[in-house]
Structures are given as C-alpha cells and as structure tokens.
PyMOL commands that place a pseudoatom at each C-alpha (Angstrom):
pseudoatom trace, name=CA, resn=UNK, resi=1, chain=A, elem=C, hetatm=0, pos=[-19.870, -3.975, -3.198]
pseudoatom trace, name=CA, resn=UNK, resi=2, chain=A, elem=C, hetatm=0, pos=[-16.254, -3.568, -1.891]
pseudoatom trace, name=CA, resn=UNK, resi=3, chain=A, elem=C, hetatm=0, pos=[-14.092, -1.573, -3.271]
pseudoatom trace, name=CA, resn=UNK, resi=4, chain=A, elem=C, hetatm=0, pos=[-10.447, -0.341, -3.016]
pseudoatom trace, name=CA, resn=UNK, resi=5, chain=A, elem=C, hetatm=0, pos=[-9.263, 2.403, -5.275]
pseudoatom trace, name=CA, resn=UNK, resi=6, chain=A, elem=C, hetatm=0, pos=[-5.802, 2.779, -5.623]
pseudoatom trace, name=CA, resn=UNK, resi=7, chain=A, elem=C, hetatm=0, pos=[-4.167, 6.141, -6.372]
pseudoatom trace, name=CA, resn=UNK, resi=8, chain=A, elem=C, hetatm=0, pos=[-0.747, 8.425, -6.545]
pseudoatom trace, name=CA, resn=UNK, resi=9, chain=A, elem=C, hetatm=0, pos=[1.011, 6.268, -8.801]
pseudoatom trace, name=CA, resn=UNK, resi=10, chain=A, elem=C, hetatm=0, pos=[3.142, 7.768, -11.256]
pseudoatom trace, name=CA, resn=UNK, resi=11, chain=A, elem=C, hetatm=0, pos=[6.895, 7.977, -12.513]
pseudoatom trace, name=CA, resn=UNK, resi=12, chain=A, elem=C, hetatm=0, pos=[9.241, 9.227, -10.452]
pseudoatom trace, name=CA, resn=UNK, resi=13, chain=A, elem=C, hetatm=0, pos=[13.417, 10.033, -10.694]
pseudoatom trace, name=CA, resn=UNK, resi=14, chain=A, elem=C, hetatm=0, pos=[15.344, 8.275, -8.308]
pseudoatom trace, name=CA, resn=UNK, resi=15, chain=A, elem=C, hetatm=0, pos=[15.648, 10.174, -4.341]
pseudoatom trace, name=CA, resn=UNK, resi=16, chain=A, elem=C, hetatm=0, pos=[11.968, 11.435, -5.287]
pseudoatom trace, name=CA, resn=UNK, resi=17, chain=A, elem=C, hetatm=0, pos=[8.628, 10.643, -3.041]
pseudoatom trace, name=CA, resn=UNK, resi=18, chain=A, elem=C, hetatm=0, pos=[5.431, 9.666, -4.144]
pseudoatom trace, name=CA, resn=UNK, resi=19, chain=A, elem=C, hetatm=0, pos=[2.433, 9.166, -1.530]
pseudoatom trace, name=CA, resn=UNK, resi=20, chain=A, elem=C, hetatm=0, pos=[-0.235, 6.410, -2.685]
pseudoatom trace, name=CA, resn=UNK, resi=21, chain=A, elem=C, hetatm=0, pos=[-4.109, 6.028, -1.129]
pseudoatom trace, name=CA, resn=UNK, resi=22, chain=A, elem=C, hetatm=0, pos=[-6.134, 3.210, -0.973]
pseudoatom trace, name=CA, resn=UNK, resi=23, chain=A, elem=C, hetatm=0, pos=[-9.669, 4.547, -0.611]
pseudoatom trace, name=CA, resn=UNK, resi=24, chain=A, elem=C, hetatm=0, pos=[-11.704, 1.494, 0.603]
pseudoatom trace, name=CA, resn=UNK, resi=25, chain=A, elem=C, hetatm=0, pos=[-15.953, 1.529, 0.499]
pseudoatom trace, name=CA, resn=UNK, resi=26, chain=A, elem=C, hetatm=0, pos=[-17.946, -1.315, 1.064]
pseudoatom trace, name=CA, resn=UNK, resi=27, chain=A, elem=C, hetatm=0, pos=[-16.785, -2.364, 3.941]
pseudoatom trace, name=CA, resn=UNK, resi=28, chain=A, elem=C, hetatm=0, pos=[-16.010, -1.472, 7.696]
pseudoatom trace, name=CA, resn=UNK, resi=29, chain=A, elem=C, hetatm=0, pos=[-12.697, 0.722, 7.554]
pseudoatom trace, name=CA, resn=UNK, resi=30, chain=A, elem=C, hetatm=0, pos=[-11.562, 0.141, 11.161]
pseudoatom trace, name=CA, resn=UNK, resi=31, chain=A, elem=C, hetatm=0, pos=[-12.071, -3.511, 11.428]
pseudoatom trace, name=CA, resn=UNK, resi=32, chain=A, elem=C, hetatm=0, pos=[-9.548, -4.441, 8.616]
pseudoatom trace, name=CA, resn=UNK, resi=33, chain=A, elem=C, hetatm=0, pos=[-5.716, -4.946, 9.108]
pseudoatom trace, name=CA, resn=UNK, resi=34, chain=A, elem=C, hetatm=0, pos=[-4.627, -2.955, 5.572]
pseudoatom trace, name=CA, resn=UNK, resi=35, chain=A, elem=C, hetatm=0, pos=[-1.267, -3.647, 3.891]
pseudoatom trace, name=CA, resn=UNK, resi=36, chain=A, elem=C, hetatm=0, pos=[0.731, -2.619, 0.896]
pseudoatom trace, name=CA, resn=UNK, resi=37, chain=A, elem=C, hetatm=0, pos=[1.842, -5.175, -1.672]
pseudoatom trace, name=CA, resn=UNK, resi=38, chain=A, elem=C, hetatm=0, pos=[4.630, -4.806, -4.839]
pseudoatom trace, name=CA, resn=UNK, resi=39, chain=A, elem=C, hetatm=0, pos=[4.925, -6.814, -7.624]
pseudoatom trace, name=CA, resn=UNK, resi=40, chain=A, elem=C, hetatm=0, pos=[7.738, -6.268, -10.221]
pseudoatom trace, name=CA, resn=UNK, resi=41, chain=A, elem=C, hetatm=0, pos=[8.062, -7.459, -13.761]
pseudoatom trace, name=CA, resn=UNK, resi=42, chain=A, elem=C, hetatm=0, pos=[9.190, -10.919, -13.528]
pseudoatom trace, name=CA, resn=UNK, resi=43, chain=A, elem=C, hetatm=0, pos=[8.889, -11.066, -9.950]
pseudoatom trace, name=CA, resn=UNK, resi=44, chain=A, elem=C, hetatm=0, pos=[6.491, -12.157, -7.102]
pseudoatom trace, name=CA, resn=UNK, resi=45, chain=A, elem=C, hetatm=0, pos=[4.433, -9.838, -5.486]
pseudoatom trace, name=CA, resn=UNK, resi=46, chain=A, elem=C, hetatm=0, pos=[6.069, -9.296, -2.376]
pseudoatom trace, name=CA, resn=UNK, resi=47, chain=A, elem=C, hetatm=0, pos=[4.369, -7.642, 0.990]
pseudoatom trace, name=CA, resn=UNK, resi=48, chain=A, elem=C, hetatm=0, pos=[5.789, -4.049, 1.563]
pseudoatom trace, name=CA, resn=UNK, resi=49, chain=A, elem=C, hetatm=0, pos=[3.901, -2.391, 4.613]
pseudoatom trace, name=CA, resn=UNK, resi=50, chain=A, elem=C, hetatm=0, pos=[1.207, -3.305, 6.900]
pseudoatom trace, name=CA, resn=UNK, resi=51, chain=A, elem=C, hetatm=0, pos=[-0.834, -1.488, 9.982]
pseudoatom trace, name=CA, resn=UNK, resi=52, chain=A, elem=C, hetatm=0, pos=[-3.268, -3.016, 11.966]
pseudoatom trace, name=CA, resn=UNK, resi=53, chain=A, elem=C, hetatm=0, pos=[-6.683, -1.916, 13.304]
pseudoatom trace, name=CA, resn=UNK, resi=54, chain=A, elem=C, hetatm=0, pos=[-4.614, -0.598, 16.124]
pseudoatom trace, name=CA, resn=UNK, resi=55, chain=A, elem=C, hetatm=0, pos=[-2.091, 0.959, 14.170]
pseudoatom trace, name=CA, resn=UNK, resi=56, chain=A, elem=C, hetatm=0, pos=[1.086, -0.988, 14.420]
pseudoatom trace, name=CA, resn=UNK, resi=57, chain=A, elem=C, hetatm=0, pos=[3.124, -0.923, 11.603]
pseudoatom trace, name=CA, resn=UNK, resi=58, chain=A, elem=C, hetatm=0, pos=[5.634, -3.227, 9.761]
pseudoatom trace, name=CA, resn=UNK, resi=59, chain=A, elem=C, hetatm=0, pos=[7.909, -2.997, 6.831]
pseudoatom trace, name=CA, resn=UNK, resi=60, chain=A, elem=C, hetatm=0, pos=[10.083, -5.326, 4.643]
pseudoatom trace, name=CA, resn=UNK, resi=61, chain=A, elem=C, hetatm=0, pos=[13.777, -4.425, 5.412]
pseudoatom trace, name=CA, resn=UNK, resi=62, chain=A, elem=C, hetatm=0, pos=[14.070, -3.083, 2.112]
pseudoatom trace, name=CA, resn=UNK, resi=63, chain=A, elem=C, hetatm=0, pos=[12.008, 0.125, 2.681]
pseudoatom trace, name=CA, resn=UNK, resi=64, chain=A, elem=C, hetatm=0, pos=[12.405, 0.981, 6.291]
pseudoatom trace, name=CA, resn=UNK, resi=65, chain=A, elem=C, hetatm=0, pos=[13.553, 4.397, 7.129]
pseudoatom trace, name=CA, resn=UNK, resi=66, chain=A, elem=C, hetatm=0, pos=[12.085, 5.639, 3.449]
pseudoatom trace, name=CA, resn=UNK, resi=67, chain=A, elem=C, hetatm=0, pos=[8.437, 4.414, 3.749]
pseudoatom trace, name=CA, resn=UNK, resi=68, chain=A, elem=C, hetatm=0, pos=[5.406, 4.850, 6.001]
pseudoatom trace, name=CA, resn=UNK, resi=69, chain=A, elem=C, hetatm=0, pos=[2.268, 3.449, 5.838]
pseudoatom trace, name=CA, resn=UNK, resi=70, chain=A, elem=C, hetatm=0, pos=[-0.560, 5.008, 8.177]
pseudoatom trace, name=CA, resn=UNK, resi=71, chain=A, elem=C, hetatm=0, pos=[-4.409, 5.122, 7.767]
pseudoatom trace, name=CA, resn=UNK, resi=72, chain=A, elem=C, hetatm=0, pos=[-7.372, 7.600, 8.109]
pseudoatom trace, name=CA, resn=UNK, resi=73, chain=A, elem=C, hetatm=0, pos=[-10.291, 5.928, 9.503]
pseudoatom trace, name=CA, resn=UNK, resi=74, chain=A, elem=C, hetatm=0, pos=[-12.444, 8.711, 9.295]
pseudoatom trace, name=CA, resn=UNK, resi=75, chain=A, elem=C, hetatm=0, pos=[-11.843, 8.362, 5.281]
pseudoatom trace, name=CA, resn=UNK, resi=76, chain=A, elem=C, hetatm=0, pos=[-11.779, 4.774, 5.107]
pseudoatom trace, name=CA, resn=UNK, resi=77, chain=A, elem=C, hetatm=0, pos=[-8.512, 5.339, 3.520]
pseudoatom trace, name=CA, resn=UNK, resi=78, chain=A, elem=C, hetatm=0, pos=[-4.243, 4.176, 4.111]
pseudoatom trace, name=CA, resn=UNK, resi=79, chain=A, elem=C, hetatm=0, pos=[-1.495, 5.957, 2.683]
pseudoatom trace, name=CA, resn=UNK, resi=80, chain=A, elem=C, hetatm=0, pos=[2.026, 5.070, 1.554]
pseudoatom trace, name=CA, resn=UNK, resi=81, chain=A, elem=C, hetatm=0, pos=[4.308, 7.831, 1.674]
pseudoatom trace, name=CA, resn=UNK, resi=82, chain=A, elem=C, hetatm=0, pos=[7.494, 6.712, -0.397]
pseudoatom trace, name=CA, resn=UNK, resi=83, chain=A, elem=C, hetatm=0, pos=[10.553, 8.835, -0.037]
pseudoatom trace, name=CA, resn=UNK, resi=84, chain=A, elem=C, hetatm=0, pos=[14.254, 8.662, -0.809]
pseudoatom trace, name=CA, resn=UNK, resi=85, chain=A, elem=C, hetatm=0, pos=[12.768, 5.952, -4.167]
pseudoatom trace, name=CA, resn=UNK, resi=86, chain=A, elem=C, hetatm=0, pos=[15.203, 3.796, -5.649]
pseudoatom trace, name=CA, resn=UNK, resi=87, chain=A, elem=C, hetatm=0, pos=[14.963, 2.266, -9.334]
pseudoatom trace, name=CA, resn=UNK, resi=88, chain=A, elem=C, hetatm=0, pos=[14.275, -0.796, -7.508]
pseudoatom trace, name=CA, resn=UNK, resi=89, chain=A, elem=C, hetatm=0, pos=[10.775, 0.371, -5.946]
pseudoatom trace, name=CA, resn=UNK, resi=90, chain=A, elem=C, hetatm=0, pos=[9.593, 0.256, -9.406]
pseudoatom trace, name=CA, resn=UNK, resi=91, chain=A, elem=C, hetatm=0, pos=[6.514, -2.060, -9.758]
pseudoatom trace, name=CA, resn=UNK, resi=92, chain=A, elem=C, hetatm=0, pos=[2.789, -2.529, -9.372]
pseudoatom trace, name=CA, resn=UNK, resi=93, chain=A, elem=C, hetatm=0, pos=[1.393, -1.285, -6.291]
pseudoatom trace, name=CA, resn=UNK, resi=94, chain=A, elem=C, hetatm=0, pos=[-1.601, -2.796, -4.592]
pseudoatom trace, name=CA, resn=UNK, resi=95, chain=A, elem=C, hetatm=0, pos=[-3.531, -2.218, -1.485]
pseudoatom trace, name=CA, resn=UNK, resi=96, chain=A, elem=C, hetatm=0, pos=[-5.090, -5.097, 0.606]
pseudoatom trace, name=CA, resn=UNK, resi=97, chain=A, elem=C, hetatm=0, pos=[-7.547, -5.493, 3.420]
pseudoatom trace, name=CA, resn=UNK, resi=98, chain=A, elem=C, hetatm=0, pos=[-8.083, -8.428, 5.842]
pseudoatom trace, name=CA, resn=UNK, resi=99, chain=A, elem=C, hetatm=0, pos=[-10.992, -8.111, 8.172]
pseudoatom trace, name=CA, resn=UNK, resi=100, chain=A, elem=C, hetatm=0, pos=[-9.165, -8.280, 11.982]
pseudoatom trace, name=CA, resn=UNK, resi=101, chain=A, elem=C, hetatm=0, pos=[-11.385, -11.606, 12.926]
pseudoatom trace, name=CA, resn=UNK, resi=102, chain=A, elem=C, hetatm=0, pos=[-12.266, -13.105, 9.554]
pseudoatom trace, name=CA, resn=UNK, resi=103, chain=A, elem=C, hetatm=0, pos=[-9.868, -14.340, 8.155]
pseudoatom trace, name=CA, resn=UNK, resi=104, chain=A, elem=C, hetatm=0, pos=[-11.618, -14.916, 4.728]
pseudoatom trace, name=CA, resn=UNK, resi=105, chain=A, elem=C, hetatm=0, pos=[-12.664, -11.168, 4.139]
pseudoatom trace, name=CA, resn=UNK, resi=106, chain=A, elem=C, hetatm=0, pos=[-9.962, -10.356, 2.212]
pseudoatom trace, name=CA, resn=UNK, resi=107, chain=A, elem=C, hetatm=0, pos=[-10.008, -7.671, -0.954]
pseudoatom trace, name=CA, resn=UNK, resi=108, chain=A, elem=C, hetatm=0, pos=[-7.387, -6.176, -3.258]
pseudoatom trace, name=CA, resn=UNK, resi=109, chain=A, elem=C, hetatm=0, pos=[-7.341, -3.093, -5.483]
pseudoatom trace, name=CA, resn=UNK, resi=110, chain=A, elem=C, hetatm=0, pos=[-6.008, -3.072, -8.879]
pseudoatom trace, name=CA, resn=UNK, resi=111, chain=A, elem=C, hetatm=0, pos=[-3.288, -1.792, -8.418]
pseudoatom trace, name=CA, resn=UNK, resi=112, chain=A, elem=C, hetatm=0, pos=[-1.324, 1.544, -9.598]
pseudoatom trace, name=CA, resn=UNK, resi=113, chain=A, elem=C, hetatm=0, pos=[1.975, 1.605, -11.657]
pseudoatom trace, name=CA, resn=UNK, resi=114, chain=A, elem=C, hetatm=0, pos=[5.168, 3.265, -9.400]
pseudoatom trace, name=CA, resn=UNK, resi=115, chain=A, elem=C, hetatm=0, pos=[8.040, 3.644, -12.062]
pseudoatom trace, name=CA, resn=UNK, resi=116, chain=A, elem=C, hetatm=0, pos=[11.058, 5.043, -10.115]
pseudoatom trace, name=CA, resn=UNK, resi=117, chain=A, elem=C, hetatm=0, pos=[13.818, 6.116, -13.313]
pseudoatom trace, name=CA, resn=UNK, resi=118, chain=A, elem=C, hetatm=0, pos=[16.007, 9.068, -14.672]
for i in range(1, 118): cmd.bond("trace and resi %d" % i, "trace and resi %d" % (i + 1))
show_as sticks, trace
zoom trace
C-alpha cells in the first residue's frame, strides 16, 4: 500500500520558516519525480516545487529565493523548507509522486494545514 505522510505543518507569523516532509512507503523512493502542491481557500491547487529523480529543482515565481525543496532517498522522504512566509503561503499543503517512466503511478498525501498570520 502506498503511502505519503505529510508533516511540519503548523501556524506560523509572517517572515517565519516552517520545513514540511513527505515520508513516502510503498513504493520505490528514487524512481519518482516528487513535487509540492498548495491549495488555498477558494482557490486552485496550484504546483509550488518539484525535484526530479536526479535532483533538479523548480519553483513557481512566487516562492523562489524563500523555498527549497530537496529529498532524502535513503528515507524515502522530500522536504520543503519555507522561509521568509508571507500571509499569502497560507493553504493546504500536499506532497505528490510521479513514477519517472510511468506516467500513471501517481499518489498524493493528505495534505497538512500551513497558516502563515500575526
């Protein structure tokens, strides 16, 4: 059964840093491209970060310069370290893995609240 467990979520006062993991099981870590997803109240769940099996890296202009997203193979886990927040990066955080040649091996978590407010 695959799994990804979400974590680090919390509330946070604006110029503050969080870090969220994804802790993936079930499946074979270093073969998925693993990204980072919001999705705010009222609005569409937009892609945030990405790194691939070879550890490239993309952001939406939004974050760059304030967040980095990186992986652990050896825990089967990626990370989203979230400095300088803004009220703005409030929203539902979710982690997402899409096997490198598959295309149809995708998987989600469920998600973990980031509330960024004084």
């Amino acid at each position: 059964q695959v799994q990804l467990v979400e974590s680090g979520g919390g509330l946070v006062q604006p110029g503050g840093s969080l870090r969220l993991s994804c802790a993936a099981s079930g499946i074979i870590f270093s073969l998925y491209n693993m990204r980072w997803h919001r999705q705010a109240p009222g609005k569409q769940r937009e892609l945030v970060a990405a790194i691939t099996t070879g550890g490239n890296t993309n952001y939406v202009d939004s974050v760059k310069g304030r967040f980095t997203i990186s992986r652990d193979n050896a825990k089967n886990t990626v990370y989203l370290q979230m400095n300088s927040l803004k009220p703005e990066d409030t929203a539902v955080y979710y982690c997402n893995a899409e096997h490198r040649y598959i295309a149809t091996l995708k998987y989600w978590g469920q998600g973990t609240q980031v509330t960024v407010s004084s």
